[in-house]
C-alpha atoms as an extended CHARMM CRD file, in Angstrom:
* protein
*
       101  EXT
         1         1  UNK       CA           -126.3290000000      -38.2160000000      -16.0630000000  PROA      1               0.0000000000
         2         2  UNK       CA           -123.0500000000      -38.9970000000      -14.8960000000  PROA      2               0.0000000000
         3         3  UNK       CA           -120.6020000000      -35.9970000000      -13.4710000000  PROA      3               0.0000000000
         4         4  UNK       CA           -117.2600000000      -35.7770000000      -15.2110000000  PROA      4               0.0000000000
         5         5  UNK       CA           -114.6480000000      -36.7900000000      -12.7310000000  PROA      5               0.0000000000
         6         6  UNK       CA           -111.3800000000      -35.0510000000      -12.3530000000  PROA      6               0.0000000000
         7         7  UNK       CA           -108.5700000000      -37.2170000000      -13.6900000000  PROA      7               0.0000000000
         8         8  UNK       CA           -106.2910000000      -39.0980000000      -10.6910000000  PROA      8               0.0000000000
         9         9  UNK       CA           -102.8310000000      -40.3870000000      -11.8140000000  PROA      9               0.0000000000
        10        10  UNK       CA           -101.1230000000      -43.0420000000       -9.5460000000  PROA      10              0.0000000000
        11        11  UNK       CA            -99.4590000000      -43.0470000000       -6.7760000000  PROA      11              0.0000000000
        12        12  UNK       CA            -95.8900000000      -43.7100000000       -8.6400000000  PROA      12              0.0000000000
        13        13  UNK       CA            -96.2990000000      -41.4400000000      -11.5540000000  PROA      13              0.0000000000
        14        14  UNK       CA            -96.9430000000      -37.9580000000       -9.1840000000  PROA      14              0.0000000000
        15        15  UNK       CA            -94.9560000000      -35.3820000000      -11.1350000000  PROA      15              0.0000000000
        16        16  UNK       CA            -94.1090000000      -32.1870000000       -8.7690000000  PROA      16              0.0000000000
        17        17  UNK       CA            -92.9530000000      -29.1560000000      -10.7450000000  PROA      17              0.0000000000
        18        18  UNK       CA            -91.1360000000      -28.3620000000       -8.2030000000  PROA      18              0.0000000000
        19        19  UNK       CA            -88.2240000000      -30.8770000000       -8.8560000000  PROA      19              0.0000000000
        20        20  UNK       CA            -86.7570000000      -29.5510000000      -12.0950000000  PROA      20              0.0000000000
        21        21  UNK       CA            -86.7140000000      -25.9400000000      -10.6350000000  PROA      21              0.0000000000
        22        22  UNK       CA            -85.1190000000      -26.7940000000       -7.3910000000  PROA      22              0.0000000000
        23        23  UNK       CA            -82.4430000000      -29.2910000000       -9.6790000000  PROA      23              0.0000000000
        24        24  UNK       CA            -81.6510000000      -26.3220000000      -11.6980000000  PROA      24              0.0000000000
        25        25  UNK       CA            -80.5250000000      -23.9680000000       -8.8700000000  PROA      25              0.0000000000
        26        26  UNK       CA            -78.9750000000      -26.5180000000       -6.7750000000  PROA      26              0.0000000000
        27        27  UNK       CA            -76.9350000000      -27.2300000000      -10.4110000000  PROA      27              0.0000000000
        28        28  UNK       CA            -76.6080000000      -23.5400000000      -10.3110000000  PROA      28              0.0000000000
        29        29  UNK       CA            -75.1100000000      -23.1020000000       -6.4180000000  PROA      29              0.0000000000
        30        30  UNK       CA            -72.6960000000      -26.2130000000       -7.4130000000  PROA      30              0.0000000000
        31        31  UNK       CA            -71.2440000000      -24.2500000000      -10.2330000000  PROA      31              0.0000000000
        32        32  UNK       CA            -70.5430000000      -20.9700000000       -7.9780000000  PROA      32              0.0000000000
        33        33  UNK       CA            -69.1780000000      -23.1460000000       -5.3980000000  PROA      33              0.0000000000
        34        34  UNK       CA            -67.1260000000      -24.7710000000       -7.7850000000  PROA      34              0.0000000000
        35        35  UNK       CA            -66.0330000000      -21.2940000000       -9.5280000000  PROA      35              0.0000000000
        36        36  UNK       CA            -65.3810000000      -19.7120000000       -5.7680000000  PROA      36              0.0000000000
        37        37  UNK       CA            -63.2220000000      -22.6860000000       -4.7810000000  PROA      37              0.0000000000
        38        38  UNK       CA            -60.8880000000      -22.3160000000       -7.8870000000  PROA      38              0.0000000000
        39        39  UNK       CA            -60.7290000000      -18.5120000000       -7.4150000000  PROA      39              0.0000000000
        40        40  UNK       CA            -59.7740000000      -18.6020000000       -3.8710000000  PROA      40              0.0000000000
        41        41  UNK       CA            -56.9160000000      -21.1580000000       -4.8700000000  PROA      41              0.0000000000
        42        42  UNK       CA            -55.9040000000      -18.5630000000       -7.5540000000  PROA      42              0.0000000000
        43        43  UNK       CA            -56.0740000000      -15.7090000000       -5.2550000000  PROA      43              0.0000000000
        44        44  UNK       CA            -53.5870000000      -17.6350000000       -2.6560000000  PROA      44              0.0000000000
        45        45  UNK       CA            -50.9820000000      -19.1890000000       -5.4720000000  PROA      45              0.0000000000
        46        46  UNK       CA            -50.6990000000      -15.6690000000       -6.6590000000  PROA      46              0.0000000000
        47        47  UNK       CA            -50.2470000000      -14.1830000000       -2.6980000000  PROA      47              0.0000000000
        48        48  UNK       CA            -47.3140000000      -16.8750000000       -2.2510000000  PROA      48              0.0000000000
        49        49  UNK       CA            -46.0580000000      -15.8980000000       -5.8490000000  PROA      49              0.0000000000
        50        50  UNK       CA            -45.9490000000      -12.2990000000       -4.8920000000  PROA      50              0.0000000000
        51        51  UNK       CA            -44.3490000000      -13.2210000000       -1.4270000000  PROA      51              0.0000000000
        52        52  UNK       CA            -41.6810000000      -15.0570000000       -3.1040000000  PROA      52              0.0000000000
        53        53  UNK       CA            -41.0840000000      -12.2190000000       -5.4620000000  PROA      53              0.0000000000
        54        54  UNK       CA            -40.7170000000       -9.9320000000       -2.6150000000  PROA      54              0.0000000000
        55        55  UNK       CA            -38.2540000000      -11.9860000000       -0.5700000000  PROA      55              0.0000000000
        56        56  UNK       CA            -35.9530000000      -12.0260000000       -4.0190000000  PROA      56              0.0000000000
        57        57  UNK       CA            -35.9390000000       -8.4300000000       -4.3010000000  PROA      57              0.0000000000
        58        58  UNK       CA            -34.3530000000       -7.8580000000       -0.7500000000  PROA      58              0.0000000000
        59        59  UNK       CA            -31.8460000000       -9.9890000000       -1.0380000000  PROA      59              0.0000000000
        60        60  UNK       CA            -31.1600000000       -8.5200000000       -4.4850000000  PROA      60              0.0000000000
        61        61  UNK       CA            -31.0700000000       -5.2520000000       -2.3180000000  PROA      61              0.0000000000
        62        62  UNK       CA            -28.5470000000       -7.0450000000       -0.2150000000  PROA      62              0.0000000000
        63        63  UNK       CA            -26.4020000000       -7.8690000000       -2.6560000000  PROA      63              0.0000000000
        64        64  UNK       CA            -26.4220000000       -5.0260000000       -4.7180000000  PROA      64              0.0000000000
        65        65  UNK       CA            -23.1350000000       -2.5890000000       -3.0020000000  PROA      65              0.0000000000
        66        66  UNK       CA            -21.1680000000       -5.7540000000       -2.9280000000  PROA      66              0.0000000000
        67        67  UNK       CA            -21.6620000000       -6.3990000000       -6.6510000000  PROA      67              0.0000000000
        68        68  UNK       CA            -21.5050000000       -2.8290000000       -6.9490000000  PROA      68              0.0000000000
        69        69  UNK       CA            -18.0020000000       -2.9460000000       -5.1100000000  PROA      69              0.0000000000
        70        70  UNK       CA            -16.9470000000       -5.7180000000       -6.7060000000  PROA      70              0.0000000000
        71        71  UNK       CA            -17.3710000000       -3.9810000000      -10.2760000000  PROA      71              0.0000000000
        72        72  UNK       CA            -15.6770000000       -0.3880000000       -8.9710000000  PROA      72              0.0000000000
        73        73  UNK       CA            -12.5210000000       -2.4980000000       -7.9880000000  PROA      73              0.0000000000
        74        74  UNK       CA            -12.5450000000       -4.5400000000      -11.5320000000  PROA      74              0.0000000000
        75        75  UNK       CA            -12.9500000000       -1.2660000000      -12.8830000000  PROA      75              0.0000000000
        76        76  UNK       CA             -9.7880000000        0.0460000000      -11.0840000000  PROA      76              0.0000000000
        77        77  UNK       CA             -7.5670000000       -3.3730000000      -11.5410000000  PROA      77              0.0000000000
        78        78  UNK       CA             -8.0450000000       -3.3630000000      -15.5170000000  PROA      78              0.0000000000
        79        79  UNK       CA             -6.0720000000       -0.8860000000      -15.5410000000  PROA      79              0.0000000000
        80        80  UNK       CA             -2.9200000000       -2.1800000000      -14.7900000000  PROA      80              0.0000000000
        81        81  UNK       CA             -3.9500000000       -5.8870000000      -15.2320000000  PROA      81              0.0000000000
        82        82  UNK       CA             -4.7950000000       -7.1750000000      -18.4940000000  PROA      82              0.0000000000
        83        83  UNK       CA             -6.4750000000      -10.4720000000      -17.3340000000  PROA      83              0.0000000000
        84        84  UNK       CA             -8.9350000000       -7.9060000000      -15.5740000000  PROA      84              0.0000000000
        85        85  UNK       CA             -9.0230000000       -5.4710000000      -18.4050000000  PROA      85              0.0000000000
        86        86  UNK       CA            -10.2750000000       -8.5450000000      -20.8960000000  PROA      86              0.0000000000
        87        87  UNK       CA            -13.2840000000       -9.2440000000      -18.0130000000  PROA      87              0.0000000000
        88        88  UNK       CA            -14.3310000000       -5.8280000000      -17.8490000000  PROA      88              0.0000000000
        89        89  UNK       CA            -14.2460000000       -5.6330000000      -22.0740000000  PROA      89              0.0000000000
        90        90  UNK       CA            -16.1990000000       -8.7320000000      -22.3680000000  PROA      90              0.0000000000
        91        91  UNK       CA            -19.0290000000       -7.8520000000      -19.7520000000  PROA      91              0.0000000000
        92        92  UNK       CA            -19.1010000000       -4.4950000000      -20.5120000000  PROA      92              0.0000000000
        93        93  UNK       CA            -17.8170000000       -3.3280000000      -16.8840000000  PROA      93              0.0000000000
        94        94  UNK       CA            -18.8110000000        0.6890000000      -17.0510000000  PROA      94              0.0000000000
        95        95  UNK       CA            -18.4360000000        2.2850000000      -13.2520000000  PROA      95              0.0000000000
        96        96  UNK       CA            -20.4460000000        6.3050000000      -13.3220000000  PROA      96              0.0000000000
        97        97  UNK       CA            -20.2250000000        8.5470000000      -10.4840000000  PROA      97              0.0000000000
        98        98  UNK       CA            -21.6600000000        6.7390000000       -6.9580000000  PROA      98              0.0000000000
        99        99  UNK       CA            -25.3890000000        7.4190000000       -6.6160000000  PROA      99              0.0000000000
       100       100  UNK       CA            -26.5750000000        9.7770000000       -4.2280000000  PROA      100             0.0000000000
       101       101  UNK       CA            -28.1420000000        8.6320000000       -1.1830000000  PROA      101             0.0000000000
């Protein structure tokens, strides 16, 4: 009687089940990676957007009393010139009492 032998494949066709598992989370790391990278980018674009932003608002707080100066003597000039007095009409020129500070 002849013992049943265990079945042996080839050398080449060795299948480890290994390989699709460790494929899947090295697919799986790329993706974070991938997602990370683009967030990071996002995070900095919107840090230089936000720096801009700020920059813009003090010079707008620099400019501000001039403008503001500008309009109280426009104000003050329309009424006794009427080239001024048809600026302030069409812009809507309106000078209230001087915030307080």
């Amino acid at each position: 009687m002849k013992l049943a032998t265990t079945h042996q494949p080839k050398a080449g066709t060795l299948f480890n089940a290994f390989l699709p598992v460790a494929l899947l989370g090295l697919s799986v790391m790329l993706v974070i990676g991938l997602q990370t990278k683009g967030e990071i980018a996002r995070r900095s674009s919107l840090n230089a957007g936000i720096e801009q932003r700020v920059a813009v608002a003090k010079q707008g707080e620099k400019v501000r009393p001039q403008l503001d100066k500008l309009a109280t003597e426009l104000y003050q000039l329309s009424q006794s010139d009427a080239t001024a007095r048809n600026i302030v009409r069409k812009y809507r020129i309106q000078v209230g009492k001087p915030a307080a500070q």
